[in-house]
Backbone as numpy.savetxt, mean C-alpha at the origin, in Angstrom:
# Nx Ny Nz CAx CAy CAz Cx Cy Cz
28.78 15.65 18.77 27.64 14.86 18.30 28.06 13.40 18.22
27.49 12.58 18.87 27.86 11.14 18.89 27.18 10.37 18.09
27.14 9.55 17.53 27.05 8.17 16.65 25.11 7.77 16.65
24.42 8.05 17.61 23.29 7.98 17.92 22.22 9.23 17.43
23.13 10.21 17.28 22.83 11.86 17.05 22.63 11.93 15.60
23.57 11.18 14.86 23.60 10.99 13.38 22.77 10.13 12.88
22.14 8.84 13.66 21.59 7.84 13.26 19.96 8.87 13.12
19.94 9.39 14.27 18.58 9.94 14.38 17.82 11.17 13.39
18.98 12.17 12.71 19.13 12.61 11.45 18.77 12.13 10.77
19.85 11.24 10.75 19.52 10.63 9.17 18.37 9.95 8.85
17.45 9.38 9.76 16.22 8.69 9.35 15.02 9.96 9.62
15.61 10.73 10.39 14.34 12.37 9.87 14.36 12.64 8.69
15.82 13.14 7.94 15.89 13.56 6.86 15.13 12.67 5.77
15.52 10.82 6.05 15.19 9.72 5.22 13.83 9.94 5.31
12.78 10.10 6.28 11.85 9.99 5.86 11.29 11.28 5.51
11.49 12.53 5.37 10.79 13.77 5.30 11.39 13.67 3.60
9.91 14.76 2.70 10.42 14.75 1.33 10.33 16.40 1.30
11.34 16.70 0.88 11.14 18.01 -0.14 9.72 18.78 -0.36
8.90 19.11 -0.20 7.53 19.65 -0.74 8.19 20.25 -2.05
9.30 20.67 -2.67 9.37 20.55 -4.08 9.31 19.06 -4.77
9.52 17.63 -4.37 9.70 16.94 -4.72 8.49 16.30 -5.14
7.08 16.37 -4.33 5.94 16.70 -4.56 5.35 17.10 -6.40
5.98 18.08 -6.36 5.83 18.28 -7.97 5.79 17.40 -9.02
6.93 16.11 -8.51 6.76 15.41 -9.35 5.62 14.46 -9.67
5.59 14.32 -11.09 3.96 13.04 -10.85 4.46 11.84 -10.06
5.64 11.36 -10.23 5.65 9.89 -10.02 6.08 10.16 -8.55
6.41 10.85 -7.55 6.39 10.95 -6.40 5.21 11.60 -6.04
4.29 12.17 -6.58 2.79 12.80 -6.02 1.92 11.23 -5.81
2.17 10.59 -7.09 1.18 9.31 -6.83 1.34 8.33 -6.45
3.13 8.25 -6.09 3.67 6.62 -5.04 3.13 7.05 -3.85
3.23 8.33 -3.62 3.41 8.91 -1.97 1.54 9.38 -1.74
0.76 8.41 -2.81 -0.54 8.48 -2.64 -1.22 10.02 -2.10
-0.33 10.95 -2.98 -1.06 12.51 -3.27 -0.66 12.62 -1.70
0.68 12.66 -1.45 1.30 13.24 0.11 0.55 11.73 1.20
-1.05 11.93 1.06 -0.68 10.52 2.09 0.36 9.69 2.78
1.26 9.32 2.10 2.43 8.60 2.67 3.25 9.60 3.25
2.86 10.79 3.12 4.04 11.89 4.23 3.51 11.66 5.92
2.74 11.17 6.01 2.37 11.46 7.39 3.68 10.42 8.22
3.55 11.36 9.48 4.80 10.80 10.42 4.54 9.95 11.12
2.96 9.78 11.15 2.97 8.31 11.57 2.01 7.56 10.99
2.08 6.18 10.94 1.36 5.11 10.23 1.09 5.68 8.61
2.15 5.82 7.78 1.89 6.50 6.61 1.11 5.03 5.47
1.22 4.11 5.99 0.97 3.04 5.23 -0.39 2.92 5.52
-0.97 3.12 6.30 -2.60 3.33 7.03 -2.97 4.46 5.82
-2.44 5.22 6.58 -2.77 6.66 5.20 -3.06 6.40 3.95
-2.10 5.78 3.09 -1.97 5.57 2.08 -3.53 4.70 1.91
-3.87 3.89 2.72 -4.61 2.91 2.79 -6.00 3.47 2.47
-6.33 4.18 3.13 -7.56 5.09 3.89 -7.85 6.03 1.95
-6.36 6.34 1.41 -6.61 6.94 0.23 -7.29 6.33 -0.72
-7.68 4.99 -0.82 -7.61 3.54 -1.63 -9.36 3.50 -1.20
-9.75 3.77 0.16 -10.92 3.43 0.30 -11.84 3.87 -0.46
-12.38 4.99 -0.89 -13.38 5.74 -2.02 -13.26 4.93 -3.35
-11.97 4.40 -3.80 -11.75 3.71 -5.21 -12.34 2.64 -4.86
-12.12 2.02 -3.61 -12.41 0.43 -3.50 -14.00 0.36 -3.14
-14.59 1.23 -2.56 -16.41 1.59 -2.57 -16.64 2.09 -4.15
-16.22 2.52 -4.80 -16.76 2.71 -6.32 -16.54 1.04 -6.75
-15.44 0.49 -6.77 -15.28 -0.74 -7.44 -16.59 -1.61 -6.89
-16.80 -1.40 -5.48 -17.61 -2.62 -5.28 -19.06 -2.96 -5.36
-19.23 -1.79 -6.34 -20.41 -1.31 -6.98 -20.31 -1.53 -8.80
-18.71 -1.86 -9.25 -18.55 -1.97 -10.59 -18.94 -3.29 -11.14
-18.67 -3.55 -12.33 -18.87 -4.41 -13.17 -17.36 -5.80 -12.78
-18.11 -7.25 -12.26 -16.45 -7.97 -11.63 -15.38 -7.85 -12.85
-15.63 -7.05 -14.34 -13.99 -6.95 -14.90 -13.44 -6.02 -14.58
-14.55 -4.91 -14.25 -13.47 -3.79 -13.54 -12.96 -3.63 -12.82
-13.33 -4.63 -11.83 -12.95 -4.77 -10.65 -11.49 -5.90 -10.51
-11.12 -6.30 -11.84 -10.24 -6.78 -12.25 -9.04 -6.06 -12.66
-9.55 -5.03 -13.77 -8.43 -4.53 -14.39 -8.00 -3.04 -13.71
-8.76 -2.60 -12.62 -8.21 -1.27 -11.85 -7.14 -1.95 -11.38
-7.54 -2.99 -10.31 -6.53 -3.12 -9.77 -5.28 -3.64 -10.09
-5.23 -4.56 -11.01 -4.32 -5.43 -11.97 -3.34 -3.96 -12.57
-4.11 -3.31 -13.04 -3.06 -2.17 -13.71 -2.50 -1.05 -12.60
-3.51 -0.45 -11.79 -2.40 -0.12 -10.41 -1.43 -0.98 -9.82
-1.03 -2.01 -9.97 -0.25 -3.04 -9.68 0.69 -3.10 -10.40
0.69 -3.21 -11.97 1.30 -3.13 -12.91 2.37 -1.86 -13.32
1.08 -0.64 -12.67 1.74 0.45 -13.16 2.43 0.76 -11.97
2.65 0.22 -10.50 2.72 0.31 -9.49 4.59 -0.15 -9.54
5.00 -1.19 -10.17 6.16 -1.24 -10.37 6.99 -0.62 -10.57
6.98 -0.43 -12.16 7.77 1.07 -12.44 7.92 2.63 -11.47
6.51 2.50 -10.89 6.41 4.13 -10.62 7.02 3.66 -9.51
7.23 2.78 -8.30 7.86 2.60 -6.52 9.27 2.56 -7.34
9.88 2.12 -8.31 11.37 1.92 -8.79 11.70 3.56 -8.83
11.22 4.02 -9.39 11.28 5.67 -10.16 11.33 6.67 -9.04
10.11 6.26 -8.14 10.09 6.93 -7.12 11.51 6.82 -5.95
11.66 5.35 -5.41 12.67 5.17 -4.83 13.42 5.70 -5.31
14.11 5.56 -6.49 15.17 6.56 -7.05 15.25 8.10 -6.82
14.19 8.25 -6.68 14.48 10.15 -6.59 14.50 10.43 -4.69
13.90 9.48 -4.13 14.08 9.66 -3.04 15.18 9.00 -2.18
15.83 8.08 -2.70 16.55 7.44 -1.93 16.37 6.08 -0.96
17.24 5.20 -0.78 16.29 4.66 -0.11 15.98 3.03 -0.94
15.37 1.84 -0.05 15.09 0.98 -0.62 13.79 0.56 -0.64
13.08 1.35 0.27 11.14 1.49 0.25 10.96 2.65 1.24
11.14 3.91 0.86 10.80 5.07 1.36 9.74 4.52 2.13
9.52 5.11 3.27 8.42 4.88 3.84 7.00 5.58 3.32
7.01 6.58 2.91 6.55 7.50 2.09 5.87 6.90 1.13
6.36 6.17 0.44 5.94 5.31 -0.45 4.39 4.55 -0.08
3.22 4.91 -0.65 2.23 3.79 0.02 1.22 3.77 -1.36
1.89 3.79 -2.72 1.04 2.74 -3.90 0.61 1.65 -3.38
1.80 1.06 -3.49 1.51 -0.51 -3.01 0.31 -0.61 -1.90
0.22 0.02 -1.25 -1.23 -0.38 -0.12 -1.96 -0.01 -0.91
-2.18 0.93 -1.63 -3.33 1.78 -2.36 -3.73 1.05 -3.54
-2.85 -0.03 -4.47 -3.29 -1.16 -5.32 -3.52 -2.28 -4.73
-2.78 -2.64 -3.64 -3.16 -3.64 -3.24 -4.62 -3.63 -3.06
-4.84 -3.09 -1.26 -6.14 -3.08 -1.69 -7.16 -2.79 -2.49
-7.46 -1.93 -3.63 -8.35 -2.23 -4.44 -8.97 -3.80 -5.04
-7.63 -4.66 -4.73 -8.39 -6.12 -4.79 -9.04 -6.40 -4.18
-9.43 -5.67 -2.84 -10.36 -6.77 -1.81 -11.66 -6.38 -2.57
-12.20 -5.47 -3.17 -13.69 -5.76 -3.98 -13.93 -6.84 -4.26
-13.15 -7.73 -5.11 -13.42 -8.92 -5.65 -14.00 -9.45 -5.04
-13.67 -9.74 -3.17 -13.94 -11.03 -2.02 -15.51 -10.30 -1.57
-15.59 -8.70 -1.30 -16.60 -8.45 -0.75 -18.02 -8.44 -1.16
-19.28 -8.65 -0.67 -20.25 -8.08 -1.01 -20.42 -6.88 -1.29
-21.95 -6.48 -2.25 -21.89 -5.18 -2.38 -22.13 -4.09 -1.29
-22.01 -4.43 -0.30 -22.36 -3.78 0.86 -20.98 -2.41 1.41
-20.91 -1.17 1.38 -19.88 -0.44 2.26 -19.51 -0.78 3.31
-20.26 -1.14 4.34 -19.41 -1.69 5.56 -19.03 -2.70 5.84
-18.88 -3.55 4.47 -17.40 -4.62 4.43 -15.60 -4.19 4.17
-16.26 -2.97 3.62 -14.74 -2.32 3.71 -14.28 -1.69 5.18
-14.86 -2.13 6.45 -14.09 -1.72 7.04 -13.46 -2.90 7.88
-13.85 -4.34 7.78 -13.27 -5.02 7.98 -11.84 -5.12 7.10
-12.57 -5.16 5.59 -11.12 -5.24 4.75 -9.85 -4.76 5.02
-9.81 -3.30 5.84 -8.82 -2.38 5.87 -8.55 -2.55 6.97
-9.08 -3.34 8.26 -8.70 -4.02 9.27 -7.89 -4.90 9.01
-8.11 -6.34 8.29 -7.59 -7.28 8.04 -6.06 -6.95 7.15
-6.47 -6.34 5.79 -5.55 -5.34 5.21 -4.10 -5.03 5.82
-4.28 -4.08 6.94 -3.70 -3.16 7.59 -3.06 -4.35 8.51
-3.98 -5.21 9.67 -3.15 -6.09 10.13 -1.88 -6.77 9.38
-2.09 -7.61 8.14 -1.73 -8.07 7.39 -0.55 -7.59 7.17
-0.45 -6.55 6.42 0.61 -5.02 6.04 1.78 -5.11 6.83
0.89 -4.95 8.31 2.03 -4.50 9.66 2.68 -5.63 10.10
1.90 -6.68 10.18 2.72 -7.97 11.10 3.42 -8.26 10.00
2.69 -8.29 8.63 3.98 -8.86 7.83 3.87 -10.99 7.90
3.07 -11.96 8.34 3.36 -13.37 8.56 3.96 -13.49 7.57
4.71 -15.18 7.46 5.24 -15.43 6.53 4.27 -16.06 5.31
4.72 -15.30 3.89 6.10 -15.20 3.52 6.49 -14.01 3.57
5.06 -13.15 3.94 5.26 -11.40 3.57 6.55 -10.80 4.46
6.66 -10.98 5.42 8.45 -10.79 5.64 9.63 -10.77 4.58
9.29 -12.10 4.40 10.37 -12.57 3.26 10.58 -12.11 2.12
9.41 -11.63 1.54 9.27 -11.33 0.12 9.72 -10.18 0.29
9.41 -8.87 2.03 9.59 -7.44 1.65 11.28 -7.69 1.96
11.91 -8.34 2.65 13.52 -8.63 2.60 14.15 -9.00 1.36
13.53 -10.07 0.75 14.58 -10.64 -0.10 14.48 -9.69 -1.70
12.76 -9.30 -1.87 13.00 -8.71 -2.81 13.00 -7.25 -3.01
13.39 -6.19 -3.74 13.95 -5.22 -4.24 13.39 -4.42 -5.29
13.17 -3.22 -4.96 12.83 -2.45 -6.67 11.50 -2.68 -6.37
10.98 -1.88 -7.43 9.13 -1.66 -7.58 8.46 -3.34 -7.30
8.88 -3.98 -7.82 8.58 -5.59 -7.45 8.18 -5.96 -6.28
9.51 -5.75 -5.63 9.54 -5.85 -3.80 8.62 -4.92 -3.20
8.65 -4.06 -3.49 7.72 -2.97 -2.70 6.49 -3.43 -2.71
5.69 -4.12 -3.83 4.39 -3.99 -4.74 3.80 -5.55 -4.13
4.85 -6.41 -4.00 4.72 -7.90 -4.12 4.25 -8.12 -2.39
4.67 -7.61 -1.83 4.62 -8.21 -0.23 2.91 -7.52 0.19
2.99 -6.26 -0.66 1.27 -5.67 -0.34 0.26 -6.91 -0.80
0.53 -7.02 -2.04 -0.60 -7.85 -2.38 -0.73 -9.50 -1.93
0.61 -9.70 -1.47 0.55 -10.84 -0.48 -0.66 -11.08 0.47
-0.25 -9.48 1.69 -1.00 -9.04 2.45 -2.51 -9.00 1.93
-2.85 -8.03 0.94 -4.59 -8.06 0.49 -4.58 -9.56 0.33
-4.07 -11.26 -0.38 -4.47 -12.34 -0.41 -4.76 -12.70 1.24
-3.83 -12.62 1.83 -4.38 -13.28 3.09 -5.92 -12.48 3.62
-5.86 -11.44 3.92 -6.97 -10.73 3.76 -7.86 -11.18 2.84
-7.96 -11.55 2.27 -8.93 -11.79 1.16 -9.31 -12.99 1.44
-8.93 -13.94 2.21 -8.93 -15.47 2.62 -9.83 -15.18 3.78
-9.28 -14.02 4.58 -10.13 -14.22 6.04 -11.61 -13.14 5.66
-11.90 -12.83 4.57 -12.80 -12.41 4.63 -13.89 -12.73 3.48
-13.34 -13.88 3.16 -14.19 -14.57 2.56 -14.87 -16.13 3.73
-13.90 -15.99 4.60 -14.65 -17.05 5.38 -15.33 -16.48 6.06
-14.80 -14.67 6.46 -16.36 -14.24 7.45 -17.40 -14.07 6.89
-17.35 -13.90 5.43 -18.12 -13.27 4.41 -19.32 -14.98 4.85
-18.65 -16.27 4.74 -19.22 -17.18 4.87 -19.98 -17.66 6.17
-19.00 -16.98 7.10 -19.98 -17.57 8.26 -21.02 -16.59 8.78
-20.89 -15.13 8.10 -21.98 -14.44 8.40 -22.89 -14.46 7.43
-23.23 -15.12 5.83 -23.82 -14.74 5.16 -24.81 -16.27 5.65
């Protein structure tokens, strides 16, 4: 077995979880109720889990639409630290809170309309993946539930910028 054989292991094993591990709360709800298990685009996934919360919000009252997301964010720290820990790892891929609080902010930018959320999770999702700067930077330099949590909601701000100007040039 050569050097390439092991590399390729080890990031199967890295990203596959236990289905006992599942059990736990704080890995059932980083890993957005298994969502984040999928083998591919688990951060989409995670995303797509967020959508039903973020169509109730954009029908709520604008403080609720404040404090869901503010406290999935909040509570979003601790639980990606806790979680990473049991899984290993410095942002499991698995991991997709952070998309799943993040976006719940884009209510704020949208009308009350449902099919603004599918731009959101366009823009969102772009955002997420390319990563522009600083969101690179922030998912490199920083670490722990912070790092994980901080570069998403980066992503929903820029998003939230470009869809308040379409919001403007189509309204």
């Amino acid at each position: 077995m050569n050097t390439s054989d092991l590399d390729t292991e080890a990031t199967v094993s890295f990203n596959k979880i236990h289905p006992k591990q599942l059990r736990s709360p704080v890995v059932l709800l980083a890993t957005g109720f298994g969502a984040g298990l999928s083998s591919i685009a688990p951060g989409t996934f995670g995303t797509l889990v967020a959508v039903p919360f973020a169509a109730a919000l954009l029908l709520a009252p604008v403080t609720l639409q404040w404090i869901v997301p503010s406290a999935a964010f909040l509570l979003g720290i601790p639980l990606c630290s806790a979680c990473t820990a049991r899984l290993g790892g410095d942002d499991h891929p698995g991991i997709v809170w952070d998309e799943i609080a993040a976006f719940l902010f884009l209510p704020l930018v949208l009308p009350k309309q449902f099919v603004w959320l599918i731009p959101a999770f366009l823009l969102f999702r772009f955002f997420d993946i390319f990563k522009p700067w600083p969101i690179r930077d922030l998912d490199h330099r920083l670490h722990g539930g912070l790092g994980i949590m901080l570069d998403d909601l980066v992503a929903a701000l820029y998003a939230a910028f470009c869809l308040a100007g379409l919001r403007w040039v189509v309204t």
